[in-house]
Structures are given as C-alpha cells and as structure tokens.
N, C-alpha and C positions, 0 to 999 in steps of 0.2 A: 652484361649478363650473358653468359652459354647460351647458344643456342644449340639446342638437340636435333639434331639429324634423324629423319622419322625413319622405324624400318620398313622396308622392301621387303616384298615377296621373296620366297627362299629361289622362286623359278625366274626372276629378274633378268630383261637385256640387259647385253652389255652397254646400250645406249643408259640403261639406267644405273649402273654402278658411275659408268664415266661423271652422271650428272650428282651422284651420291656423294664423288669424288670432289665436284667442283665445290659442293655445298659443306664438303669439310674444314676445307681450305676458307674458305667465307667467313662459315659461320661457328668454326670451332679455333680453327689456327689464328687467327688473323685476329678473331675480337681477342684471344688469349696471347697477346704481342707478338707472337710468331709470324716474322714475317721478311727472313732471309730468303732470298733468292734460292739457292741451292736446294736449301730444303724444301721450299716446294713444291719444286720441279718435281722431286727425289719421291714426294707422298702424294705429287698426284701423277706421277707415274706407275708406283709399285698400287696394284689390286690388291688389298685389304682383304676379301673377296675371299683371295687364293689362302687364306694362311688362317683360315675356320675351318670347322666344320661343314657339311653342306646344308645344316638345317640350320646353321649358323648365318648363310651368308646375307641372309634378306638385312643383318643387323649388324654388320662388318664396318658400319659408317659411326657407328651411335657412339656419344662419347661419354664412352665408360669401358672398365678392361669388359674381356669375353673370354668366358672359360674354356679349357679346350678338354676333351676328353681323358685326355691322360693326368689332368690333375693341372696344367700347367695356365696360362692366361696372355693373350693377346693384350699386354696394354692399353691405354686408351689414346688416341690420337694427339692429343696434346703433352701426354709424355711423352712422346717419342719425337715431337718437334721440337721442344724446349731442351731436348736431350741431344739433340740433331745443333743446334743454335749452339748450344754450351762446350761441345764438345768439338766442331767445326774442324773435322776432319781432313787433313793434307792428303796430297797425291801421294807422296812417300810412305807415309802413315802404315804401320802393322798393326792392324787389329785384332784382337780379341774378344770376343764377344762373350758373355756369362748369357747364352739364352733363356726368356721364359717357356718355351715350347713351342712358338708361333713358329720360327726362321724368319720372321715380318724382316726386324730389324738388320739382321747380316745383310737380307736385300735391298734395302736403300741405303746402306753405307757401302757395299762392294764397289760400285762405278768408281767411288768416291778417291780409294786407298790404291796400296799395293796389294796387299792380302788382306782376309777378315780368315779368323779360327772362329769356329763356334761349338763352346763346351755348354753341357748342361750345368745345370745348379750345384747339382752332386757334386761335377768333377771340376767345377769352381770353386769350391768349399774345400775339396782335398789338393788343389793348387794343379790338376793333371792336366795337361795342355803342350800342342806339340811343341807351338810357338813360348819360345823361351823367351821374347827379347819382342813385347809388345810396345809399341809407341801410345799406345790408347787402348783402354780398355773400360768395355760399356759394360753394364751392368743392369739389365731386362729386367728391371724389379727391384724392390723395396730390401733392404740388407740391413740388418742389426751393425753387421763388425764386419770388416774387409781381414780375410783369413789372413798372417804370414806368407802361407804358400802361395797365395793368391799375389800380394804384392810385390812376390819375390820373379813375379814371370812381367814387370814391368821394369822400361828399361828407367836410368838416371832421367830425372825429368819428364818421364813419362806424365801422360794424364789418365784422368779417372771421370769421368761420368755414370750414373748409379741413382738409384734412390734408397734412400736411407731411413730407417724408422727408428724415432726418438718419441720416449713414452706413448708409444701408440699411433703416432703422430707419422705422417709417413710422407717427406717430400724431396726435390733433387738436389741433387749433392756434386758437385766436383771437389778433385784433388787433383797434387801434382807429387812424384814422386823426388823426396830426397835423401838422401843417404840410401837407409834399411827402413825408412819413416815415411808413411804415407798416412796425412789427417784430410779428414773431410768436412766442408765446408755447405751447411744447409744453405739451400735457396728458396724457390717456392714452395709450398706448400699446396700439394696435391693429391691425387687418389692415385696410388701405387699400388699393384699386387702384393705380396710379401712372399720373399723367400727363402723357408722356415730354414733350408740347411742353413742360413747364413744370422741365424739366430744365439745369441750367447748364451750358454749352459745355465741352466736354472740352480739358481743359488738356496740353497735350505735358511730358514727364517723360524726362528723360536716366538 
C-alpha cells in the first residue's frame, strides 16, 4: 500500500522538507518499485518545494499531482520516478522535454544529459521546438495521440517516455522511434494529469 506523505506547514524548515524528502523516497518510491540508483539521488536532491506555489509548498511531498496556477500540474512523485527508471537517460542524451508547468522534471534530468529543451504543451502539440534531433523525449503528462510534428523532432531510434490515456484510463507509456512511425506501448497504470492539447478531435456521433 502508498503511503501518503503528510503535509507541512506552508512556513516549513528546510530541515523539514529535507526529512519530507526522505520519507518520499521511503514511503512512496521504493514501496512503488522505484528503486534505481540515479533516480533517487536525482529526487531527493531536486526540492519539490521550489516548483509550487508558495501556499503550495507545505504539500510538495503528497502523492498526488498539485495544481499550479496557471492551469498546469506538478505530477505526482511516482510518476516521475517510474518515468525517470523507463526512460534512463544517457550522458549523450538531447532532450526534450513536453513540460506540464512545474519545470520539476528538466531539473532532475539536466545533470543527467547533454541538453534538455523545455516546450509547453501547446508548443508540443504544434511540433515547435528548437531542438530538432531529440534523443529522448518526455512527456509531463497524460496524452491521447503523440502529434506528427511532435515525432518528427525525434531522431531514428529515438525514445519516448509520456503517459498516455486510453478510455479514460490514464498510465506510462514508452516508445521507440522507427522510420516516420512512432507506437506506444502502455505500462503501469497510474494517476496522470492530462493534456488536453494532445487530445484527438471529437468525432460527431448520430
């Protein structure tokens, strides 16, 4: 069973995020099989903390996404570890990152690569990105359909990490790129944000 990380005061030491930190790792990574090295050096390094709101922060541990103001969602801790595990990032690695609004995730994979790009939602759905010629590309959130444009900024054998929603159903997904053809492949089944630009056009029904 999860165990839930209780929130902290929004005016918390840093002695209590560090121990907030420890008790993620514990009691949310670990019992949910996460349990690479790298990764969680990488999460309980990066403050959680930094990448809410500040009336936010007392509950930056709790495992479950956290909304952010502008509409967007800090995932929940365990997706971003089992995303971290699946997608296991090389030193060479060009990344691209589809953000959900946090900036959480470019900062535990940066150390990681050569570069990270970080486009929004939007400008992941319209394929806009400087980086032409991604080695890996994450995906901050729950997606119907991986766009053309979007696959076409990945190189030959590229990978894909993402979560993906099927009938509702919302859980992590890799792919690898081949040809013009990029399918994804469901894993676990978990609590994903969703995001809506990457939603398939609503079909008319008599």
């Amino acid at each position: 069973m999860m165990t839930t990380t209780l929130a902290r005061p929004a005016d918390s030491r840093p002695d209590d995020f560090a121990a907030a930190r420890r008790a993620m790792i514990d009691g949310q990574l670990r019992t949910s099989g996460v349990n690479e090295r790298f990764v969680l050096d990488r999460m309980g390094a990066v403050a959680r903390e930094d990448f809410v709101p500040d009336q936010a922060r007392g509950i930056a541990y709790m495992d479950r996404a956290i909304r952010l103001p502008d509409g967007g969602f800090l995932p929940a801790p365990v997706f971003h570890g089992k995303m971290l595990e699946e997608a296991r990032p090389r030193i060479a690695d060009r990344v691209l990152i589809v953000d959900g609004g946090s900036g959480y995730l470019a900062e535990l994979v940066r150390p990681l690569v050569t570069s990270v790009e970080a486009i929004s939602p939007t400008q992941g759905a319209q394929g806009e990105a400087k980086l032409e010629a991604a080695d890996l590309l994450l995906i901050d959130g729950a997606i119907e359909q991986l766009p053309p444009e979007l696959v076409k900024l990945v190189v030959e054998d590229g990978r894909v990490v993402t979560g993906l929603v099927e009938r509702g159903v919302t859980r992590l997904a890799t792919g690898r790129k081949t040809g013009q053809s990029l399918s994804l492949l469901p894993l676990a089944e978990m609590g994903i944000p969703r995001l809506g630009q990457f939603d398939r056009p609503a079909s008319w029904s008599f």
